[in-house]
Structure formats: C-alpha cells, structure tokens
C-alpha positions as CSV (number, residue, x, y, z in Angstrom):
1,X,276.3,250.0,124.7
2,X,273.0,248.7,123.5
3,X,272.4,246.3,121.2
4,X,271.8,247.1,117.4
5,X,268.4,245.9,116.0
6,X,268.2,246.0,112.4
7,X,264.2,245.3,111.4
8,X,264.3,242.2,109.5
9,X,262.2,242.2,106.1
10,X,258.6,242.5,106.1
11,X,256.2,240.7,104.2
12,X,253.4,242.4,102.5
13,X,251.0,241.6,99.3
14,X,251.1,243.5,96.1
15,X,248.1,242.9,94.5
16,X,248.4,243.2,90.5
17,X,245.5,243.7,88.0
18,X,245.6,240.2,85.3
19,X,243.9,241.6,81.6
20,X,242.2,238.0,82.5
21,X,238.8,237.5,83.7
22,X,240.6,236.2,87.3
23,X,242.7,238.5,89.4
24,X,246.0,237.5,90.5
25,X,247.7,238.2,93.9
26,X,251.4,237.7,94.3
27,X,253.3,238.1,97.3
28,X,256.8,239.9,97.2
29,X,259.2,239.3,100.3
30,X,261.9,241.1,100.8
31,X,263.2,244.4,99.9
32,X,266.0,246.5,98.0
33,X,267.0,245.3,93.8
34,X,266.0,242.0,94.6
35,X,262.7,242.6,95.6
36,X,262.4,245.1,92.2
37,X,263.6,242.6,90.0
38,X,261.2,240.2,91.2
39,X,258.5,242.8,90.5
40,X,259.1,243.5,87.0
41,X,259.5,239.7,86.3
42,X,256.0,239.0,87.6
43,X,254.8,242.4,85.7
44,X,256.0,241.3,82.3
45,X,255.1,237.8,83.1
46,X,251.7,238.5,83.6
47,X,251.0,241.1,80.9
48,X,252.7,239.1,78.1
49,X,251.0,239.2,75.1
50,X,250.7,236.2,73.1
51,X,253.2,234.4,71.1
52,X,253.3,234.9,67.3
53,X,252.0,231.0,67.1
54,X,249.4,231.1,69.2
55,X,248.2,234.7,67.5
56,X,248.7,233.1,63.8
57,X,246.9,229.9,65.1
58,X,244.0,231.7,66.2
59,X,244.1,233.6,62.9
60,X,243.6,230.9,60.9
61,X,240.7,229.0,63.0
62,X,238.9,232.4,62.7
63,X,239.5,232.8,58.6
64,X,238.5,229.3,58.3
65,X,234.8,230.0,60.2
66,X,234.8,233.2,58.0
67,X,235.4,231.4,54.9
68,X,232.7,228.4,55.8
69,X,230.5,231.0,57.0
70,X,230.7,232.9,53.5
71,X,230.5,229.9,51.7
72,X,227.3,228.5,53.1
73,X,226.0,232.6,52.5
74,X,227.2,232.7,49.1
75,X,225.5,229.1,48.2
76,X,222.5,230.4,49.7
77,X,222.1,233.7,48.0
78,X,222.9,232.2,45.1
79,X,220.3,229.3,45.2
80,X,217.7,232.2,46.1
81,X,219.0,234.1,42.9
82,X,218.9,231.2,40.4
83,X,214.9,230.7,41.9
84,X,214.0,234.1,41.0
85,X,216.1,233.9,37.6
86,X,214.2,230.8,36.7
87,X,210.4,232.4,38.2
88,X,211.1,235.8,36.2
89,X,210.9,234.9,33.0
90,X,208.3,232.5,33.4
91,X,206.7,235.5,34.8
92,X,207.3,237.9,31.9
93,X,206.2,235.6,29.1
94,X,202.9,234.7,31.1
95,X,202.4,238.5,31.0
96,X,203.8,239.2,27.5
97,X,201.3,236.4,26.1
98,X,198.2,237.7,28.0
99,X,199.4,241.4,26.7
100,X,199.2,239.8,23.2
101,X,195.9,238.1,23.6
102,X,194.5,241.5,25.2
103,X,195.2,243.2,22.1
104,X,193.8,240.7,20.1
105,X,190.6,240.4,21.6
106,X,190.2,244.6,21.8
107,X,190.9,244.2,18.2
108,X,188.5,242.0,17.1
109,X,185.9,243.2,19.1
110,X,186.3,246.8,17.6
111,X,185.8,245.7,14.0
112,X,182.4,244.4,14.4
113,X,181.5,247.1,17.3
114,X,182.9,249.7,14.8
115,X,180.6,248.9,12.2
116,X,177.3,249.1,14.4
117,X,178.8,252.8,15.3
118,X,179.5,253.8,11.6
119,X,175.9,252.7,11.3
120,X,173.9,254.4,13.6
121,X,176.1,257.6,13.3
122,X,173.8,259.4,11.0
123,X,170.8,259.3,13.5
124,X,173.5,260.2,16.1
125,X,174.2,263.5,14.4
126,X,170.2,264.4,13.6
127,X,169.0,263.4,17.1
128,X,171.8,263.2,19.5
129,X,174.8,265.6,18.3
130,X,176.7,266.2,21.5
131,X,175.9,263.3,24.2
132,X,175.9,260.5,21.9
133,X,174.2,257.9,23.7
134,X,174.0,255.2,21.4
135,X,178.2,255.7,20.1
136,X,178.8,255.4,24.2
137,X,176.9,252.5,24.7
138,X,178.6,250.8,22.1
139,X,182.1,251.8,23.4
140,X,180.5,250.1,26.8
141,X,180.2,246.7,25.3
142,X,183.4,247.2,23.7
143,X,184.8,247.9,27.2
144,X,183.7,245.4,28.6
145,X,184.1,242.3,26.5
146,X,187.6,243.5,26.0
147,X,188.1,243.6,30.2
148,X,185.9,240.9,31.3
149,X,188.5,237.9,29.8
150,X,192.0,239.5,31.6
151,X,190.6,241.6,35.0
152,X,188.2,241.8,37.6
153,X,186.9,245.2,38.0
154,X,185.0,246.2,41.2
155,X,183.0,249.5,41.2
156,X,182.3,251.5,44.1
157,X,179.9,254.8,44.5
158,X,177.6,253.8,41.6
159,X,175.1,256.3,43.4
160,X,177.5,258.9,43.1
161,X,177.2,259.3,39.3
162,X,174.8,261.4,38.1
163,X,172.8,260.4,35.1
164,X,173.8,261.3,31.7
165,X,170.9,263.8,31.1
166,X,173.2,266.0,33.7
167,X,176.5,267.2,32.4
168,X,179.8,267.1,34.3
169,X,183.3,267.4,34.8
170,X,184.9,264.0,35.4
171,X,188.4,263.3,37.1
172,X,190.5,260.9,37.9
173,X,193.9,259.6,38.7
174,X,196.0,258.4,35.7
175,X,198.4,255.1,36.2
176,X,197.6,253.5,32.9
177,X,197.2,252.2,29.6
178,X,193.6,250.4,30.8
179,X,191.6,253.3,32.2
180,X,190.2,254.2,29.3
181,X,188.6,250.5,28.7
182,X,188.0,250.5,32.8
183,X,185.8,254.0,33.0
184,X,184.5,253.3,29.4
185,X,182.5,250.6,31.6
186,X,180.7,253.2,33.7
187,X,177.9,253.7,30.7
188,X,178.5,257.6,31.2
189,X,178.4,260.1,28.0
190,X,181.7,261.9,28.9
191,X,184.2,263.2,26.2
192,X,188.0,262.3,26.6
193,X,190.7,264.2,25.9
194,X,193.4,262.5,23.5
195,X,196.3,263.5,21.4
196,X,195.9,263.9,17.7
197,X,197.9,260.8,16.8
198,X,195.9,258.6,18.3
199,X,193.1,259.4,15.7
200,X,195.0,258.1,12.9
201,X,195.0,254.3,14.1
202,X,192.8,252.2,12.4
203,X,189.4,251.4,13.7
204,X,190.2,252.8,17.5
205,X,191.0,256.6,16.0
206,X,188.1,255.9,14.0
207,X,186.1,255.3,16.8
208,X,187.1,258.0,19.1
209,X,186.2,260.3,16.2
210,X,182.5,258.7,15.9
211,X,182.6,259.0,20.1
212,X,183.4,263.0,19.9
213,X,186.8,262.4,21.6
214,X,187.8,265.6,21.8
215,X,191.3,266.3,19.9
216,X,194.5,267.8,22.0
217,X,198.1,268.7,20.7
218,X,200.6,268.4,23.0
219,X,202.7,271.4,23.9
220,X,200.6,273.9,22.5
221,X,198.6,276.8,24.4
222,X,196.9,277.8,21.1
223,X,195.4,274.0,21.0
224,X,195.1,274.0,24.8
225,X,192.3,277.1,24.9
226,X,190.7,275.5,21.9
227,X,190.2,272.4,24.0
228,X,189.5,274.1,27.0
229,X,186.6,276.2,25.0
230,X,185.1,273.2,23.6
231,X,184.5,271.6,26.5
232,X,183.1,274.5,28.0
233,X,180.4,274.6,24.8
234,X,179.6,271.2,25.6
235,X,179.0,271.0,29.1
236,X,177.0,274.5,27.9
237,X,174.8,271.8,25.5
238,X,174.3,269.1,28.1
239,X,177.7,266.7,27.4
240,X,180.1,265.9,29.7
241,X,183.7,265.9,30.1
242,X,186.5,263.6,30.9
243,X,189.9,264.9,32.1
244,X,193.1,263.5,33.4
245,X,194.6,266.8,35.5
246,X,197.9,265.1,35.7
247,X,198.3,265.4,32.2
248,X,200.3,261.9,31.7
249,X,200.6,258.5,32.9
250,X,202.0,258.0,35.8
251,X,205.3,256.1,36.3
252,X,205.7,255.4,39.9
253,X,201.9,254.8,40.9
254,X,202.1,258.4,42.9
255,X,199.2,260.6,42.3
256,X,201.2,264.0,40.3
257,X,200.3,267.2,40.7
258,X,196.9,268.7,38.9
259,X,196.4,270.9,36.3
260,X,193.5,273.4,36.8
261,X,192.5,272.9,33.3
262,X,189.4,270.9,33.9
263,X,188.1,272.6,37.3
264,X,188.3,276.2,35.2
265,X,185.4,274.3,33.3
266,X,183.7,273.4,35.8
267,X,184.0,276.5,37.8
268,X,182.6,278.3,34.5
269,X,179.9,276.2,34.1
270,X,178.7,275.7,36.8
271,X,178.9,271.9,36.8
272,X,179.7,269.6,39.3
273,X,182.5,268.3,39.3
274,X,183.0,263.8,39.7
275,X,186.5,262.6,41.3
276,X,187.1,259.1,40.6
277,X,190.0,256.9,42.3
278,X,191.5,254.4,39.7
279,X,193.4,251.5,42.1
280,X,195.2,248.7,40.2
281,X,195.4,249.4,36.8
282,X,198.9,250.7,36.9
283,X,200.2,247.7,38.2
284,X,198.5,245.4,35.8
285,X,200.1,247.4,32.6
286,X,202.9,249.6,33.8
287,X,203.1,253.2,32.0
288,X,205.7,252.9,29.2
289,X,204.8,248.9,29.3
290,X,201.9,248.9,27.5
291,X,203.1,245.4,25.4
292,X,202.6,243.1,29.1
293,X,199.3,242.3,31.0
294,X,199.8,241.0,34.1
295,X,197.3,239.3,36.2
296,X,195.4,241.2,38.8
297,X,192.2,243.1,39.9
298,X,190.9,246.8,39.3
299,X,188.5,249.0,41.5
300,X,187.3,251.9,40.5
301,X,185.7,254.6,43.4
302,X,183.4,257.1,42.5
303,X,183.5,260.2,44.9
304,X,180.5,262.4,45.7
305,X,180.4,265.2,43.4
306,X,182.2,268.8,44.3
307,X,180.4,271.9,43.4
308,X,181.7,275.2,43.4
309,X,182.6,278.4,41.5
310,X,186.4,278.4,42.3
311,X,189.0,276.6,40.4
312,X,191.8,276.4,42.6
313,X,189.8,275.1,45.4
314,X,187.8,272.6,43.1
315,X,191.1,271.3,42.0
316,X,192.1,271.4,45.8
317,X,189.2,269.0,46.9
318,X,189.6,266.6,43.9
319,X,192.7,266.0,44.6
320,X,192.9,265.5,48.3
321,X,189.9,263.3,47.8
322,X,191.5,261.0,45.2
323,X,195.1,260.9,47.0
324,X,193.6,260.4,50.4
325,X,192.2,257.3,49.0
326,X,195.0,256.1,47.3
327,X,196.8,256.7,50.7
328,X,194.2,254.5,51.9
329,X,195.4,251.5,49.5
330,X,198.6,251.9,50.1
331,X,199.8,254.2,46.7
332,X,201.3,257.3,47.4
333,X,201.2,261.1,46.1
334,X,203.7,263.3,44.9
C-alpha cells in the first residue's frame, strides 16, 4: 500500500489595510477555525476605534484651543471696537461744531452782503432786468467767503464756460447741501431753480428773490410748465438757466436718473447746453445731514458745451458725460 501524505500547513501573508498612515502585514499560519479566529482577532484589533477616554481627552484639548483661540478674537475685536467707539464721536462733534460755525459765518456774511443787493436792486431792474450782473457778483463774494474758511475747491474747464453775455442751460449732478455756495463761485448769471419755501427764510429767501431764483412747487405739473416757460423767456432775453435733472439730492453719491426738463429748454432755444461734474460735496455734508461739515476738498469740472435740437439725446450726452466722470472718481450711477 502506499504511504499517505497529508500536506502539512502552508504559510502565506495576508496583507491588511491599517486606517493609519503605515501599513501593517501580518502573517497567519495555519488553517481551518483556528486560523479564522486569528483573522478576526487581528481585524478588530487593528480597526479598533478609540476608547471613550482617549476620544473625551482629545475633546477637551481641542475645546480648550477653541476657547483660548475665541478669547484672544473676542479681546481683539473688542479692543478694535472700543477704538472706533472712542474716534466716532470725536469725529462727529468735530463735524457738528464746523457745521455750526459754517452756518454762522454764511449768516453773517449774508446780512451785510444782503444789504449792498437791496441797494443796487433798483439800477438792477432799470438797466439789468434779467441777467443781473451786479445781484450775482454779490452772491459770488458771498460764496466764497462762506467756502473759503471750511473747503478747498478746485475748478476745472474754466475755458469751457461761456461768458455771461451768452445764455445757457447749465447742469449738473446733485449730492448736496453745498452746491449751491460751490457753483455760486463760478461768477456765471444763471437762475436756480428752488422750492417756494425756501423764499420765506430770512435774508437767504430774500436774496434768492433779489437774484431772480426762479420759484418751483413741488408735485405740481401746472407749476412745472410755468417754470419750464419762464426759463424758456429768459434764455429768449439773454439769461441763463440752472437745473438739477435729478430733481433731488442724492443719498447714496450715485448719479439718478435725469429729467428732460432742462434739455426741452435748451432744445427750444437753441442754447447750448453746460454739464458740470460736482465731486466731493456729498461727502463733506451728506443729503438729509445738512447740521455736520466734515472736513474735505471739492472739485468742480466743467464739460464742453452740447448743442443740439433734440432733447432726449441732449439729456443722453449730459448725462453720460457727467457719470462717466464720476465713474472716473470712483462714485457710481444709478
């Protein structure tokens, strides 16, 4: 008979995959339950999760650096926040006093400026009815005394103004309280527009009544084509005009969207029509904060003058020409 030869046991590696960085290679001899067991013992020894301790250990190491690193945030932000608590209101009563002083100064200046225009207003009327040379020239010094103590103001396109014997329609972005005072210093002859209730203040209504300021209520078409046809009969008679084509103030510093008002004038008159870029004014006296003054500069850019026949497209020029440059100077346009 021949002999039986039973294989003896083999030894091979079973490679296993570790969830650590290192493999691990562990060699199972043998065969049969024995050989299983051992496998699953080495399995679950290998892809044992962490204990409870060493998880709640690690917890609270992390939550501690969490909690430092929020503290040392929190102490920061809040030393940044008491800095600017303390600067703003330093801030805001600088500005608040220099608003005060403005108006003081405006206010004083008009009484004795006032009187020279209530006195040369009757030779105003018998030789110079509609420009009003003399009544603008005062407003000028008025202007600029006022301006001269709180702003710089830097004018550009000086050449681009036609002289007063030459009637126009003027335009321009409005961002504030001060553009009035601020084109006031051009020296031109141009009527503004204003409400009614501004006429009854003391001494400045006055004034703009002597300066032929023409008269506007708000919110009413009939008063609107009575404005509109009185500019119209003075650019006939030689005067210019001064509109706003956004209407209002604006809040945001954005150029708004223009009324075709003014550039129906022009396109009736045949006059040309003056753009003028205001820059800075809106952030030295906010719209709606007209009691603050804050510190700053002003330039003022006058545009080469648009001719044309055609209102929409006059009021299509004017416009891109002013928001292109306030694009320039970082505003922006609605």
């Amino acid at each position: 008979m021949g002999t039986l030869i039973r294989p003896g046991p083999a030894a091979s590696p079973l490679p296993i995959a570790s969830p650590s960085s290192s493999s691990a290679h562990v060699a199972v001899v043998g065969g049969g339950a024995r050989s299983l067991r051992h496998r699953v013992s080495v399995s679950v020894a290998v892809f044992r999760s962490p204990s409870t301790q060493v998880l709640a250990t690690r917890w609270r190491r992390r939550r501690g650096m969490v909690v430092r690193s929020d503290v040392v945030a929190g102490g920061a932000a809040a030393a940044a926040a008491g800095d600017s608590t303390r600067a703003l209101p330093g801030q805001q009563l600088a500005s608040r006093v220099r608003g005060v002083c403005f108006y003081l100064v405006t206010a004083v200046a008009a009484i004795f400026l006032f009187v020279a225009m209530v006195v040369v207003h009757p030779l105003v009327l018998l030789f110079d009815r509609y420009r009003r040379r003399a009544q603008h020239y005062i407003a000028k010094i008025w202007a600029t005394v006022t301006i001269s103590m709180f702003y710089n103001l830097e004018v550009e396109g000086m050449e681009n103004l036609p002289p007063n014997s030459c009637p126009g329609v003027y335009v321009a972005n409005h961002q504030s309280f001060l553009d009035i005072y601020t084109l006031l210093t051009l020296g031109r002859c141009f009527k503004f527009i204003s409400k009614t209730s501004i006429f009854m203040f003391p001494i400045i209504g006055w004034a703009m009544y002597l300066l032929g300021v023409i008269p506007l209520r708000r919110m009413d078409s009939r008063s609107q084509l009575d404005c509109l046809k009185r500019c119209v009969d003075l650019v006939g008679k030689g005067a210019s005009v001064f509109f706003f084509p956004e209407g209002t103030r604006s809040r945001d510093g954005k150029l708004g969207v223009f009324k075709r008002g003014a550039f129906s004038v022009a396109a009736k008159t045949g006059a040309p029509v003056i753009a003028i870029t205001l820059i800075g004014t809106g952030k030295l006296m906010p719209s709606g904060m007209e009691g603050i003054l804050n510190s700053g500069s002003v330039k003022v850019i006058i545009h080469r003058p648009i001719q044309g026949n055609d209102a929409e497209t006059l009021c299509s020029e004017a416009r891109n020409v002013i928001a292109d440059t306030l694009l320039l100077h970082g505003y922006g346009a609605h």
